[in-house]
PDB file with one MODEL, atoms N, CA, C and O in Angstrom:
MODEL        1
ATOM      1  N   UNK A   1     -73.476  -3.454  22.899  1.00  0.00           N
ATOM      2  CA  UNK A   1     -72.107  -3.934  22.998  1.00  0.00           C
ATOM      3  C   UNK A   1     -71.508  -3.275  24.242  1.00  0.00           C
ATOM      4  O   UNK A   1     -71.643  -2.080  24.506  1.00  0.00           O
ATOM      5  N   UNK A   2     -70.751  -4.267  25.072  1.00  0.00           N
ATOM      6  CA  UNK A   2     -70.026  -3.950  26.437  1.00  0.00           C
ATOM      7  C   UNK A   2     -69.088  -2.966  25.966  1.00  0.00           C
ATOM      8  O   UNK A   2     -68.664  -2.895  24.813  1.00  0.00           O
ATOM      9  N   UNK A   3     -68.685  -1.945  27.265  1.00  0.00           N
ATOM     10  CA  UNK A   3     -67.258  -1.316  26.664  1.00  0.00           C
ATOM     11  C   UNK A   3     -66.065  -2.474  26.765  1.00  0.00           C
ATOM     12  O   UNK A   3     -65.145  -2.235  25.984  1.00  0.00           O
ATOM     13  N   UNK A   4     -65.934  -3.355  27.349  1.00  0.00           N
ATOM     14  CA  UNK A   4     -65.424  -4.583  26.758  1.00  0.00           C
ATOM     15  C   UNK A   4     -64.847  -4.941  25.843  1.00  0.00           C
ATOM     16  O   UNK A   4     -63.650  -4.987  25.560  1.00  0.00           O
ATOM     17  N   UNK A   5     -66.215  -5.352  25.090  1.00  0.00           N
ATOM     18  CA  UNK A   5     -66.274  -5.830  23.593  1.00  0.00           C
ATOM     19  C   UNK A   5     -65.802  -4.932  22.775  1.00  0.00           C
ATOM     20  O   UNK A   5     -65.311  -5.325  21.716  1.00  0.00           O
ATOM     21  N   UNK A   6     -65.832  -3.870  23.003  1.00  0.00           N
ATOM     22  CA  UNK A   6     -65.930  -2.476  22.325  1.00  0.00           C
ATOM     23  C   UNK A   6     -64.099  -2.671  21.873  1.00  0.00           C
ATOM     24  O   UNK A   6     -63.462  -2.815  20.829  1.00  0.00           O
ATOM     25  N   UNK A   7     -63.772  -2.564  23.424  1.00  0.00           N
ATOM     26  CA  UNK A   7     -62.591  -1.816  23.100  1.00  0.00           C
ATOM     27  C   UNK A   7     -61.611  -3.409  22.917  1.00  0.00           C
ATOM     28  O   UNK A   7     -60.426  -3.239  22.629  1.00  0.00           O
ATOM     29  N   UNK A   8     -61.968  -4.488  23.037  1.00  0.00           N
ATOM     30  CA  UNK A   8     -61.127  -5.928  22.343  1.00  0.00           C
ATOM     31  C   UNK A   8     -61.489  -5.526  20.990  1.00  0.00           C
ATOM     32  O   UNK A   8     -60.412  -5.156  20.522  1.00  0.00           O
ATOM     33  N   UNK A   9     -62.740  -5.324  19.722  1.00  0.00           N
ATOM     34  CA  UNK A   9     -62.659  -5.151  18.800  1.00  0.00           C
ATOM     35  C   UNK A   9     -61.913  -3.916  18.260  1.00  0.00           C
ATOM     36  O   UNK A   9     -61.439  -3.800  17.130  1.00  0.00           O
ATOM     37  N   UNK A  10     -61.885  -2.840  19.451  1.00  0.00           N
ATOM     38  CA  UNK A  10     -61.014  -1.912  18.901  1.00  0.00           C
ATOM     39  C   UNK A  10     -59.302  -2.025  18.691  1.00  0.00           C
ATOM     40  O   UNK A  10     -58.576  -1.181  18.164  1.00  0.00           O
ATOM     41  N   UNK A  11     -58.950  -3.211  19.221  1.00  0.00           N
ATOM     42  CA  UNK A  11     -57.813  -3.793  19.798  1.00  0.00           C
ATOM     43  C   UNK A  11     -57.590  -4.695  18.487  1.00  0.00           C
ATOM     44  O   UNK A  11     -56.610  -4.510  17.764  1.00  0.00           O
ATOM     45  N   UNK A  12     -58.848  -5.984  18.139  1.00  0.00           N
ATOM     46  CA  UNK A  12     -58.376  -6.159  17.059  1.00  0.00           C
ATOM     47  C   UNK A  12     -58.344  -5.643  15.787  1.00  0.00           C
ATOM     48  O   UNK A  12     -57.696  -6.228  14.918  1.00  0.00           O
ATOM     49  N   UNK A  13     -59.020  -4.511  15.521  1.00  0.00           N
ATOM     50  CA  UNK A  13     -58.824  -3.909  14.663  1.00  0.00           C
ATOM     51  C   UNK A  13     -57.632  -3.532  13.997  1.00  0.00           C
ATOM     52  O   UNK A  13     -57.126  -3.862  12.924  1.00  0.00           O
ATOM     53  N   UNK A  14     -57.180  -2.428  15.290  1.00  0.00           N
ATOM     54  CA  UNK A  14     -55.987  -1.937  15.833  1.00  0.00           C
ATOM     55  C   UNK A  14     -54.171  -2.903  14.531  1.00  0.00           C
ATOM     56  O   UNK A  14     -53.281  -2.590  13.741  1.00  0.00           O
ATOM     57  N   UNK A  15     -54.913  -4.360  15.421  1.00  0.00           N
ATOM     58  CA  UNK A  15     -53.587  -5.017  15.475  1.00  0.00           C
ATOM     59  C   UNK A  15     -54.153  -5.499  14.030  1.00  0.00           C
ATOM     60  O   UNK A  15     -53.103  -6.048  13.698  1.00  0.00           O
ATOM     61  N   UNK A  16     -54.769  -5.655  13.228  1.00  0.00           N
ATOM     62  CA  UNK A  16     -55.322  -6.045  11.679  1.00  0.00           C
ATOM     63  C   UNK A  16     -55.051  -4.706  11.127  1.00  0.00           C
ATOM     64  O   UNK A  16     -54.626  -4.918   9.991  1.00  0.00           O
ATOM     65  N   UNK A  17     -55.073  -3.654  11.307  1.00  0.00           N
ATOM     66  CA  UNK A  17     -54.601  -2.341  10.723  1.00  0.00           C
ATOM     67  C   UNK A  17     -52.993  -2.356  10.437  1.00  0.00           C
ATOM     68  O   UNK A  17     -52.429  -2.099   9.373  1.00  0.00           O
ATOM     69  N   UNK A  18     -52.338  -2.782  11.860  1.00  0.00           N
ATOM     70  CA  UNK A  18     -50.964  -2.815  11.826  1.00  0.00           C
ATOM     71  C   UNK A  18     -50.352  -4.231  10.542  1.00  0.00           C
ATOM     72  O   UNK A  18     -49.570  -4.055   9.608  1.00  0.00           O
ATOM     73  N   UNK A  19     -50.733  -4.961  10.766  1.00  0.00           N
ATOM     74  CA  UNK A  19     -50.653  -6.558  10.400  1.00  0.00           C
ATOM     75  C   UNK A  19     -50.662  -5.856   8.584  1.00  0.00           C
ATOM     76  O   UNK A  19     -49.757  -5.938   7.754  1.00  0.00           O
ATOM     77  N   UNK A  20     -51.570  -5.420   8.491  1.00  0.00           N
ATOM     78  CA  UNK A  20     -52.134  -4.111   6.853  1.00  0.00           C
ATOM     79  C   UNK A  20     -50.928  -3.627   6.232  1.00  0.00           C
ATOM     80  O   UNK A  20     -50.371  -3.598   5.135  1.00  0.00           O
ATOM     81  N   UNK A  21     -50.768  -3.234   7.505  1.00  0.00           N
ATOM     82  CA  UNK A  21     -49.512  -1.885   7.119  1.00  0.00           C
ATOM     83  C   UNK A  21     -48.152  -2.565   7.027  1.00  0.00           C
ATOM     84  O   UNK A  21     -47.436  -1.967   6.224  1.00  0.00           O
ATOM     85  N   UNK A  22     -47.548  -3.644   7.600  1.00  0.00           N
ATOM     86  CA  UNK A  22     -46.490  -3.921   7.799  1.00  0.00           C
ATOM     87  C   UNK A  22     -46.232  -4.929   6.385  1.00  0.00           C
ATOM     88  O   UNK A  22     -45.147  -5.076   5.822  1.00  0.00           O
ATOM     89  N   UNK A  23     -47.360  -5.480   6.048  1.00  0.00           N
ATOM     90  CA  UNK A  23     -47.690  -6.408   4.711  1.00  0.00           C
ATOM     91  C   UNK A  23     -47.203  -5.795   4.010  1.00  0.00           C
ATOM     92  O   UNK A  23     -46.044  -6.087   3.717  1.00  0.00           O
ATOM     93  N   UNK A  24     -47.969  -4.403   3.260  1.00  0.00           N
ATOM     94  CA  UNK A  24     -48.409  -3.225   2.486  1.00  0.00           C
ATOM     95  C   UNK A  24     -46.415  -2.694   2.165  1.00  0.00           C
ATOM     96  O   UNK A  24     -45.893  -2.699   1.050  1.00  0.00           O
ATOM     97  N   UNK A  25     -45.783  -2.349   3.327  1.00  0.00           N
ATOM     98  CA  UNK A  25     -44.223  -1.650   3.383  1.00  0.00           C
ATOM     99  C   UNK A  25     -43.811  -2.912   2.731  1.00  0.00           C
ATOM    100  O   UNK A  25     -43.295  -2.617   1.653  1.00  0.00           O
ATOM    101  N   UNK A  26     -43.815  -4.218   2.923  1.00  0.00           N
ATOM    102  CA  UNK A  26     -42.903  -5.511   2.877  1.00  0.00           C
ATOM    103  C   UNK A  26     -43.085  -6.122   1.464  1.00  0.00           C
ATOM    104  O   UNK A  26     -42.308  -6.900   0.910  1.00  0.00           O
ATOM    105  N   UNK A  27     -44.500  -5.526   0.880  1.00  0.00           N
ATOM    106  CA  UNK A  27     -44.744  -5.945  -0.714  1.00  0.00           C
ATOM    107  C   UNK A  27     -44.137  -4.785  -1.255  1.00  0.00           C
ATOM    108  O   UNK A  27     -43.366  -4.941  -2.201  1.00  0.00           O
ATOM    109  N   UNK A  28     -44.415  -3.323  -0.690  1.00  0.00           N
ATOM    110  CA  UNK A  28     -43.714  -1.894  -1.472  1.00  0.00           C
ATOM    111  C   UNK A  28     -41.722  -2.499  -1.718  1.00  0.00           C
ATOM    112  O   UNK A  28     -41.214  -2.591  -2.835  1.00  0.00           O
ATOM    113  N   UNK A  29     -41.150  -2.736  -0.725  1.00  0.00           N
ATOM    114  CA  UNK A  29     -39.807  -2.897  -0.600  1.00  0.00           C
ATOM    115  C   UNK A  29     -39.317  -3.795  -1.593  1.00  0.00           C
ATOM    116  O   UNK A  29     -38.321  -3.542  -2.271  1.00  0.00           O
ATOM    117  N   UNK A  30     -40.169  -5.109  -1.723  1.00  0.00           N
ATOM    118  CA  UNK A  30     -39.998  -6.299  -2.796  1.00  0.00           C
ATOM    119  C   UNK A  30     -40.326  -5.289  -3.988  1.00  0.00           C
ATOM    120  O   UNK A  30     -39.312  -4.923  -4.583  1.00  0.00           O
ATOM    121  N   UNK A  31     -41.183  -4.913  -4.328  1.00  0.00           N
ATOM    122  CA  UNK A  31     -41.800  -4.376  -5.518  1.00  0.00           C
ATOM    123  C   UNK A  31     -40.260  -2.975  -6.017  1.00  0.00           C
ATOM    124  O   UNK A  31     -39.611  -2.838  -7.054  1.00  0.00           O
ATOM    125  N   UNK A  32     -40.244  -2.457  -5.102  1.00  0.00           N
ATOM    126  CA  UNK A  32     -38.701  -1.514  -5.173  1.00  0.00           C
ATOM    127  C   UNK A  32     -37.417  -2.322  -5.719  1.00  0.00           C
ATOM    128  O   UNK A  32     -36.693  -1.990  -6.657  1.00  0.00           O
ATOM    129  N   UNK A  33     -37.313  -3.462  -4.904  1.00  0.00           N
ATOM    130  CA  UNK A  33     -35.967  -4.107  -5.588  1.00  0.00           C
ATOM    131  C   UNK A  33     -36.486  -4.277  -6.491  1.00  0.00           C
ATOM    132  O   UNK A  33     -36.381  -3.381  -7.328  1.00  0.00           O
ATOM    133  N   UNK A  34     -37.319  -5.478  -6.846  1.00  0.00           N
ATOM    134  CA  UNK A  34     -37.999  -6.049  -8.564  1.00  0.00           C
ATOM    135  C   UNK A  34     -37.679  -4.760  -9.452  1.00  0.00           C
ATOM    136  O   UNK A  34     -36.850  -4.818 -10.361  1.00  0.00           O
ATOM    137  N   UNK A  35     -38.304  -3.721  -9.174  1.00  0.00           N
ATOM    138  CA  UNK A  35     -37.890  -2.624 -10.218  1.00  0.00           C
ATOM    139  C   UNK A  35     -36.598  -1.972 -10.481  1.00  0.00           C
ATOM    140  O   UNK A  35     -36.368  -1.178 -11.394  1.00  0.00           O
ATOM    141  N   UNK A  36     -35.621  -2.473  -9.411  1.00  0.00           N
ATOM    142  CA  UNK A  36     -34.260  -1.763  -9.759  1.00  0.00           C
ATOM    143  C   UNK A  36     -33.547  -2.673 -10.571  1.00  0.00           C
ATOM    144  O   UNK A  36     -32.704  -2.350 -11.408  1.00  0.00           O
ATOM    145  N   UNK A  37     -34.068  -4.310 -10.180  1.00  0.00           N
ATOM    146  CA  UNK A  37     -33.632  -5.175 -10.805  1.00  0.00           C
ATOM    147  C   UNK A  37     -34.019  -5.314 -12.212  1.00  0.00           C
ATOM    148  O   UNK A  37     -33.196  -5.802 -12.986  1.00  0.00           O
ATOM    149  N   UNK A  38     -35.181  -4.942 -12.644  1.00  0.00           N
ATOM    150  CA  UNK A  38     -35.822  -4.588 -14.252  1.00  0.00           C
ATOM    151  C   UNK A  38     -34.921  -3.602 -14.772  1.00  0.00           C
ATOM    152  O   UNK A  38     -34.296  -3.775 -15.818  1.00  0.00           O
ATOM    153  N   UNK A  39     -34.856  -2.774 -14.205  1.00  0.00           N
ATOM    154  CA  UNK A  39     -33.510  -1.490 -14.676  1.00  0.00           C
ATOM    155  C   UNK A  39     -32.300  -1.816 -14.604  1.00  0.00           C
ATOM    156  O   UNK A  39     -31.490  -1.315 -15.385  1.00  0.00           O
ATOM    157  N   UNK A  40     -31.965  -2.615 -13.768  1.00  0.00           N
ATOM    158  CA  UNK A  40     -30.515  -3.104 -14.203  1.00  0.00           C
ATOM    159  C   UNK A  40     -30.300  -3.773 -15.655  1.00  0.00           C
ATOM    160  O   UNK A  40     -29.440  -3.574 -16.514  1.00  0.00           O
ATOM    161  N   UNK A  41     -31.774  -4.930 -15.584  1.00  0.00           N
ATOM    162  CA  UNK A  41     -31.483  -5.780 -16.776  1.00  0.00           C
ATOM    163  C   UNK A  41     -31.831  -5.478 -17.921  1.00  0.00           C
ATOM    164  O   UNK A  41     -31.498  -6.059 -18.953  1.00  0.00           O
ATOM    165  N   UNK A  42     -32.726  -4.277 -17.787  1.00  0.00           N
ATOM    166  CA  UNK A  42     -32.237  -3.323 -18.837  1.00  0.00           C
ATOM    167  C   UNK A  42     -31.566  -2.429 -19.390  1.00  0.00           C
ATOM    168  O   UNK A  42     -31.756  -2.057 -20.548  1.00  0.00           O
ATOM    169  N   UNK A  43     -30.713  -1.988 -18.632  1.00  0.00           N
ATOM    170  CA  UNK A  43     -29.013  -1.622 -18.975  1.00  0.00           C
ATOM    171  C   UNK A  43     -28.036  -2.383 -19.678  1.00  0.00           C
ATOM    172  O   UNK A  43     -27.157  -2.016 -20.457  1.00  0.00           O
ATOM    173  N   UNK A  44     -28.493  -4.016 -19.073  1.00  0.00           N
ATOM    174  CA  UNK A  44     -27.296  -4.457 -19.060  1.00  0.00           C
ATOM    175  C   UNK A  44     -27.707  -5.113 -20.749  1.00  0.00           C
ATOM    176  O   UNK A  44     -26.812  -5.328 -21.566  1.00  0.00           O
ATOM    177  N   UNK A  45     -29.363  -5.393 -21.095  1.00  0.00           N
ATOM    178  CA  UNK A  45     -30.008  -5.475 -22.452  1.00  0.00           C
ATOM    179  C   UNK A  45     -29.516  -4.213 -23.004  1.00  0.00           C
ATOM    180  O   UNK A  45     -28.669  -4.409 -23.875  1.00  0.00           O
ATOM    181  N   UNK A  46     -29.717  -3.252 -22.829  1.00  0.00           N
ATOM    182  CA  UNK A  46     -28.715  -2.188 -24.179  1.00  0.00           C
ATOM    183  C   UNK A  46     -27.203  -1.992 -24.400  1.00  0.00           C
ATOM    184  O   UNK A  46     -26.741  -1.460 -25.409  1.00  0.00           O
ATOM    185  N   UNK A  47     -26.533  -2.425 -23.461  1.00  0.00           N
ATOM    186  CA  UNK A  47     -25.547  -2.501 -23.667  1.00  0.00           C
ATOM    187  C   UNK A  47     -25.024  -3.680 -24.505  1.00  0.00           C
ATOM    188  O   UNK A  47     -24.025  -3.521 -25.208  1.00  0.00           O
ATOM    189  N   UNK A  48     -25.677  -4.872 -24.449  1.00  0.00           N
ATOM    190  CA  UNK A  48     -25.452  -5.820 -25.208  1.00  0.00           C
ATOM    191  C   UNK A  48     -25.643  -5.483 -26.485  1.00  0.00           C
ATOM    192  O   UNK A  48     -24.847  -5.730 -27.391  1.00  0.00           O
ATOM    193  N   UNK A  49     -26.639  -4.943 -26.594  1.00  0.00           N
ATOM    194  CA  UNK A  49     -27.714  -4.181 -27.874  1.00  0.00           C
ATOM    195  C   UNK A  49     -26.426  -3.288 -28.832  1.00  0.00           C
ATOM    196  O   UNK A  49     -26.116  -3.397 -30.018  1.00  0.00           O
ATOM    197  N   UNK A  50     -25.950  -2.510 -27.872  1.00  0.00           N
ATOM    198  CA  UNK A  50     -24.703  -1.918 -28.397  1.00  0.00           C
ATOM    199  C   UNK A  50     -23.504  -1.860 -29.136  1.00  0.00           C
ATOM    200  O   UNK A  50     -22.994  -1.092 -29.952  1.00  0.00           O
ATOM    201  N   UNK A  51     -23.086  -3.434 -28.319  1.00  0.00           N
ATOM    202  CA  UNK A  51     -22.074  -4.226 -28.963  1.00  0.00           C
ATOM    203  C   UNK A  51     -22.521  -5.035 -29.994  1.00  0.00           C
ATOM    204  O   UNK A  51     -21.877  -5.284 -31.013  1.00  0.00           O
ATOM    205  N   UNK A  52     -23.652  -5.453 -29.718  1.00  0.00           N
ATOM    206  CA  UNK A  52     -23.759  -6.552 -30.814  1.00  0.00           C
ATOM    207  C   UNK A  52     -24.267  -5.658 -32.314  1.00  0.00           C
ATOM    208  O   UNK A  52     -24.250  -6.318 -33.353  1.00  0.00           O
ATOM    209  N   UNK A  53     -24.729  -4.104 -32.397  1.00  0.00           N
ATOM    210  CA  UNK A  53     -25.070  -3.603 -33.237  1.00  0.00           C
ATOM    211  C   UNK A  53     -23.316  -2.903 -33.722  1.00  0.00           C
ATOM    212  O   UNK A  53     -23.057  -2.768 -34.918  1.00  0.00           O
ATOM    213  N   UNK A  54     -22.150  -2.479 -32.511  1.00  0.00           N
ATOM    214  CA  UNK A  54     -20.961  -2.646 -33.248  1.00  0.00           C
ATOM    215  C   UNK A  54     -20.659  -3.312 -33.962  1.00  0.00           C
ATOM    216  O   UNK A  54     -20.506  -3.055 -35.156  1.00  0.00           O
ATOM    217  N   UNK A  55     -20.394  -4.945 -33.119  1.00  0.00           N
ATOM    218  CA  UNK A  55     -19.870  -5.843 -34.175  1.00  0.00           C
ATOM    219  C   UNK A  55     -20.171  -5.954 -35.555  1.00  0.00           C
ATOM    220  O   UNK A  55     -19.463  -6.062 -36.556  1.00  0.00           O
ATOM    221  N   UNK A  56     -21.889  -5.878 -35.289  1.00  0.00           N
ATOM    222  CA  UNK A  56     -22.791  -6.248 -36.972  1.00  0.00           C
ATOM    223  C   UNK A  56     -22.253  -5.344 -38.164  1.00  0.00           C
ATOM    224  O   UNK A  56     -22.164  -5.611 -39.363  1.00  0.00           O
ATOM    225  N   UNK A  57     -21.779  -3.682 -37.154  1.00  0.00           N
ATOM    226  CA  UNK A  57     -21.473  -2.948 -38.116  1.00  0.00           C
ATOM    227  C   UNK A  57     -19.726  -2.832 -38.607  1.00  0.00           C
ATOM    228  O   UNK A  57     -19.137  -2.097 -39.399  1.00  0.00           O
ATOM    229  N   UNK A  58     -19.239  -4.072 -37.601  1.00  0.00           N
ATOM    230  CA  UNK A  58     -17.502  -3.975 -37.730  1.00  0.00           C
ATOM    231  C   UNK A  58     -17.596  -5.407 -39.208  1.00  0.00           C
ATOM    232  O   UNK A  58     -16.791  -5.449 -40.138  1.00  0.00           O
ATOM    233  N   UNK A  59     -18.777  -6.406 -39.014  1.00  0.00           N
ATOM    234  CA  UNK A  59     -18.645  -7.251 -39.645  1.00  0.00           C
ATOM    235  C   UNK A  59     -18.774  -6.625 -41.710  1.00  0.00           C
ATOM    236  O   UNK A  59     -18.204  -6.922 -42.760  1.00  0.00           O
ATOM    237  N   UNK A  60     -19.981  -5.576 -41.222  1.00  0.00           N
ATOM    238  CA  UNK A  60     -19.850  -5.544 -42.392  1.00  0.00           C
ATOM    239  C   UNK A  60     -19.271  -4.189 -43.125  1.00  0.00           C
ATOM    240  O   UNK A  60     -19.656  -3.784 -44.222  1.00  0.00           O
ATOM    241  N   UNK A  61     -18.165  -3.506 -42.215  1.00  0.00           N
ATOM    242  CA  UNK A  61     -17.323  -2.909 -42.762  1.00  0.00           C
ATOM    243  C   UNK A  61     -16.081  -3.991 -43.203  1.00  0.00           C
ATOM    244  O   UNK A  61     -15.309  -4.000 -44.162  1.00  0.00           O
ATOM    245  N   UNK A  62     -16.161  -4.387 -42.693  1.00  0.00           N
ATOM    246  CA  UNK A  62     -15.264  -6.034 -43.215  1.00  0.00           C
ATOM    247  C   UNK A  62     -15.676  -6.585 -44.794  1.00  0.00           C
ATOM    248  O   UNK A  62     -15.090  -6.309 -45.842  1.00  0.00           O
ATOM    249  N   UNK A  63     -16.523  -7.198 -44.660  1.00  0.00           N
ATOM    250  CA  UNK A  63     -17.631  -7.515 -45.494  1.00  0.00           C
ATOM    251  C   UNK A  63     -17.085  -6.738 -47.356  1.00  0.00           C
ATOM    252  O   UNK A  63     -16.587  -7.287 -48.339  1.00  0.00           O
ATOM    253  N   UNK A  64     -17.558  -5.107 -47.057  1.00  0.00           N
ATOM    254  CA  UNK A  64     -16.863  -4.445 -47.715  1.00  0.00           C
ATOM    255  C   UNK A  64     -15.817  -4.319 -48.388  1.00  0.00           C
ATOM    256  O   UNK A  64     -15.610  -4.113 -49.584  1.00  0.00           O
ATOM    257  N   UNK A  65     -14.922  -4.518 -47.165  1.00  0.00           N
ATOM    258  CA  UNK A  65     -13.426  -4.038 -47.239  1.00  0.00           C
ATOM    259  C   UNK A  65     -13.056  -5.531 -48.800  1.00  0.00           C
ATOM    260  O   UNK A  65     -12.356  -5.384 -49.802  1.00  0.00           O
ATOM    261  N   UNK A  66     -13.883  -6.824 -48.349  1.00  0.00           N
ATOM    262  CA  UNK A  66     -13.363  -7.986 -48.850  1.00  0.00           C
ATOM    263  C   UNK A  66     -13.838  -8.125 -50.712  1.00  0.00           C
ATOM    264  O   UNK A  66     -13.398  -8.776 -51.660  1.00  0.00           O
ATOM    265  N   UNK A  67     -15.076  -7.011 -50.499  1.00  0.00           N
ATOM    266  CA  UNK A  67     -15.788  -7.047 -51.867  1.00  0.00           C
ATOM    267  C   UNK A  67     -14.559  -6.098 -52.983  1.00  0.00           C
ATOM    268  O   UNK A  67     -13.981  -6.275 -54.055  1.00  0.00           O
ATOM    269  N   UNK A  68     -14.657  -5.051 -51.906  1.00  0.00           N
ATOM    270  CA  UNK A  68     -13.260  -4.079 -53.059  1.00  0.00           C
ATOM    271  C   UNK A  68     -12.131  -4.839 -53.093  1.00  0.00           C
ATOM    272  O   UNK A  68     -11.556  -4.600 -54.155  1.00  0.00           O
ATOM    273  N   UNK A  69     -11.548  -5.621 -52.460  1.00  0.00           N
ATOM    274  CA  UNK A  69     -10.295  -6.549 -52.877  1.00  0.00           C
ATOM    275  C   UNK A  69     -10.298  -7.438 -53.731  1.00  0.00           C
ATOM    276  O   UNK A  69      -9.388  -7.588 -54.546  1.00  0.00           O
ATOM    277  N   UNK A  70     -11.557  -8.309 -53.641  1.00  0.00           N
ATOM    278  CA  UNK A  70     -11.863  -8.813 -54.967  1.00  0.00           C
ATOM    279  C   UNK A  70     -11.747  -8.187 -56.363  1.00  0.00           C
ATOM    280  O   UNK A  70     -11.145  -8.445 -57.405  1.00  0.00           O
ATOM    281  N   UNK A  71     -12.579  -7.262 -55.923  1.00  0.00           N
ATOM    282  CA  UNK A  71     -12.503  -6.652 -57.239  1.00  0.00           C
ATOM    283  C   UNK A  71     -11.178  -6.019 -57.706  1.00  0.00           C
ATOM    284  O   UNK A  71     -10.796  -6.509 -58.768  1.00  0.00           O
ATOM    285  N   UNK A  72     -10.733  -5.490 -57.428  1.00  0.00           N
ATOM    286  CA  UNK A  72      -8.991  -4.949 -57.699  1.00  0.00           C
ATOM    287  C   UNK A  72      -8.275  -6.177 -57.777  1.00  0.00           C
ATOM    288  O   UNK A  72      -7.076  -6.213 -58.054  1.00  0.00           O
ATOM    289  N   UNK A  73      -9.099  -7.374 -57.498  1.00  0.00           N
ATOM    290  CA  UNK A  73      -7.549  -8.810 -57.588  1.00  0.00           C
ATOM    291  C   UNK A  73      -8.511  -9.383 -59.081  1.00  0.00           C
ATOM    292  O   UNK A  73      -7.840 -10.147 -59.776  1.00  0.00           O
ATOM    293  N   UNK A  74      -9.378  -9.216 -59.406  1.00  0.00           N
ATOM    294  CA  UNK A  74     -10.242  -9.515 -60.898  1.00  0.00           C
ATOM    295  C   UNK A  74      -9.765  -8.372 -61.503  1.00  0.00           C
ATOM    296  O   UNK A  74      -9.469  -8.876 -62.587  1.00  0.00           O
ATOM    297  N   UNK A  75      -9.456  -7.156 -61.619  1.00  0.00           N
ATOM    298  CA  UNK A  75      -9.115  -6.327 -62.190  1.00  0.00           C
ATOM    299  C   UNK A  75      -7.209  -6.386 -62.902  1.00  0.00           C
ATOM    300  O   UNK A  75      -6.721  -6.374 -64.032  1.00  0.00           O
ATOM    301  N   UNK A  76      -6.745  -6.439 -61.721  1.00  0.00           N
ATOM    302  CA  UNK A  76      -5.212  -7.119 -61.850  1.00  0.00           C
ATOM    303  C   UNK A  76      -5.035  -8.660 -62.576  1.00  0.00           C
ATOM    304  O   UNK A  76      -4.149  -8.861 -63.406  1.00  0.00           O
ATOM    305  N   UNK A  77      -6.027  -9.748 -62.136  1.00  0.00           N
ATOM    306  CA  UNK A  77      -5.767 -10.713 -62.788  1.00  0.00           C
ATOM    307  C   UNK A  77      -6.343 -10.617 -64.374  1.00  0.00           C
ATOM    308  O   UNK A  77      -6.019 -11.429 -65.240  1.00  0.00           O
ATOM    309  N   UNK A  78      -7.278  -9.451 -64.601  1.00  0.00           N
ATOM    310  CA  UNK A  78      -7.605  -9.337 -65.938  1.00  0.00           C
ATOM    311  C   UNK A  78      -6.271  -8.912 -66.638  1.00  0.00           C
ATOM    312  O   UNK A  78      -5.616  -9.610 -67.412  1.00  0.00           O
ATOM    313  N   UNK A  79      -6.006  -7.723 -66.252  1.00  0.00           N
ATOM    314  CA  UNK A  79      -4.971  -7.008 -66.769  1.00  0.00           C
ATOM    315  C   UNK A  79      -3.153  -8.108 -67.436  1.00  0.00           C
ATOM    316  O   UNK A  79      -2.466  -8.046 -68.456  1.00  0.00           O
ATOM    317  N   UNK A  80      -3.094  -8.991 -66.097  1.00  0.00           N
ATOM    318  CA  UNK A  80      -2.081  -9.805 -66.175  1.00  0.00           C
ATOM    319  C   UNK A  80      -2.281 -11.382 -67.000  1.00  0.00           C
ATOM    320  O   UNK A  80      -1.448 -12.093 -67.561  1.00  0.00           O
ATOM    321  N   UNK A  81      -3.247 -11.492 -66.863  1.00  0.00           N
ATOM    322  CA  UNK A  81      -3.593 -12.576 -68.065  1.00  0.00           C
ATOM    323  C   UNK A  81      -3.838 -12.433 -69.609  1.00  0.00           C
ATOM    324  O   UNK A  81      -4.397 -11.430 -70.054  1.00  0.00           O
ATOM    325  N   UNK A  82      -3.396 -13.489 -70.446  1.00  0.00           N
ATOM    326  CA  UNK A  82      -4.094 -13.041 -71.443  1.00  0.00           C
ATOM    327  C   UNK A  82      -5.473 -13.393 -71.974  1.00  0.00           C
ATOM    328  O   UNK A  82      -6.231 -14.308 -71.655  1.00  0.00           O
ATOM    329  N   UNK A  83      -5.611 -12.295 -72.988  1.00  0.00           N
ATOM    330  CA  UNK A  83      -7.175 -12.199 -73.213  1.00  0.00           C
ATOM    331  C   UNK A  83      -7.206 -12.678 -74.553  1.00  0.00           C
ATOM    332  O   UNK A  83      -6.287 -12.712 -75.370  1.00  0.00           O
ATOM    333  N   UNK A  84      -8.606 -13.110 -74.685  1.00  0.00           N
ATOM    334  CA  UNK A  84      -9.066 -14.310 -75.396  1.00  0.00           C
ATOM    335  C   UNK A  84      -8.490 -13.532 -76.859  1.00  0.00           C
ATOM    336  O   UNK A  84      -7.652 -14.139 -77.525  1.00  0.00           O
ATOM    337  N   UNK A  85      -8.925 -12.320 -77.268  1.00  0.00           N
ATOM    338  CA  UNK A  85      -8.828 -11.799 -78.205  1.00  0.00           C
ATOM    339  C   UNK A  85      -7.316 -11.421 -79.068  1.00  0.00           C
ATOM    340  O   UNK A  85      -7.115 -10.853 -80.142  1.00  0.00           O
ATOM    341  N   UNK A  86      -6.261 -12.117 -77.891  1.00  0.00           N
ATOM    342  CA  UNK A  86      -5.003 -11.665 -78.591  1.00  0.00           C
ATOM    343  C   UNK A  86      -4.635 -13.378 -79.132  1.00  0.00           C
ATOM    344  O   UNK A  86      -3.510 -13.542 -79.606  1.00  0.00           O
ATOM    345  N   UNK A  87      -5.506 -14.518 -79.059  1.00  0.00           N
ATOM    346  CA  UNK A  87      -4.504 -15.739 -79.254  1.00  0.00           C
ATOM    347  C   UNK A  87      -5.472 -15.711 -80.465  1.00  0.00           C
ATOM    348  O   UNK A  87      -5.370 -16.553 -81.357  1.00  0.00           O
TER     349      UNK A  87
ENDMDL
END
């Protein structure tokens, strides 16, 4: 092999090394956002997670609240009605 040849293949090498490298930074940078963007949307998934495990737990302190009223309005309407045993 000519020093020529030598040093054009060392040339394209060279510029296929660079071509490597500039690929290599430009998939790292994409691959960097993609992952900040996975972390965002998983923030923004627990936070939803959050509220919606409030609400579930506002619904059924509710829930509750509606079972003991019943019961104290069956308790009162027992009390205020009459019962079978006095007619």
């Amino acid at each position: 092999m000519s020093d020529e040849e030598l040093k054009k293949l060392i040339e394209s090498n060279a510029r296929a090394i660079e071509a490597l490298t500039n690929n290599f930074a430009s998939f790292q940078k994409e691959w960097q956002k993609d992952r900040r963007g996975i972390y965002q949307l998983l923030g923004q998934l627990t936070r939803s997670m959050s509220d919606f495990y409030e609400v579930q737990s506002d619904f059924y302190g509710r829930f509750d609240q509606i079972e003991e009223r019943q019961a104290k309005m069956t308790e009162i309407l027992d009390r205020l009605s009459p019962s079978d045993n006095n007619q």
